[in-house]
N, C-alpha and C positions, 0 to 999 in steps of 0.2 A: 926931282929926278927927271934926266931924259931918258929918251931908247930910242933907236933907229929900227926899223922893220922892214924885212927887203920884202916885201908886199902890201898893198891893201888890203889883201885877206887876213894876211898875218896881224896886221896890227888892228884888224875888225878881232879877230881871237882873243888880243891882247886885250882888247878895249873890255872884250865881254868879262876877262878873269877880274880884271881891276872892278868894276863893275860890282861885282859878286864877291871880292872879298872884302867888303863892305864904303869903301870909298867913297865919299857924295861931291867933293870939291877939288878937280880934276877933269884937266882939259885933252884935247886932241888938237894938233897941228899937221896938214897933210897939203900938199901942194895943189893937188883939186879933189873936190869933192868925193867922198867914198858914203855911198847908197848903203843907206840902213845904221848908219856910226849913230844917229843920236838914240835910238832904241837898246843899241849897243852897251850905250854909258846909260842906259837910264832915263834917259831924258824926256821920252815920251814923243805924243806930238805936240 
């Protein structure tokens, strides 16, 4: 699946639901860097 998000916030929001409805193998594409995305997915540090 893709999706387009007309923000970084927006898709830092999106990142957290995917996240939390249970997802583990799933990625983010963003053309520079968005501060806090890997906490977002899960990822940790």
């Amino acid at each position: 699946m893709a999706a387009e998000y007309p923000s970084a916030a927006a898709l830092y929001e999106a990142a957290k639901r995917v996240r939390d409805a249970g997802f583990r193998r799933w990625d983010v594409y963003s053309p520079f860097p968005i501060h806090g995305m890997d906490e977002a997915m899960g990822l940790g540090k």
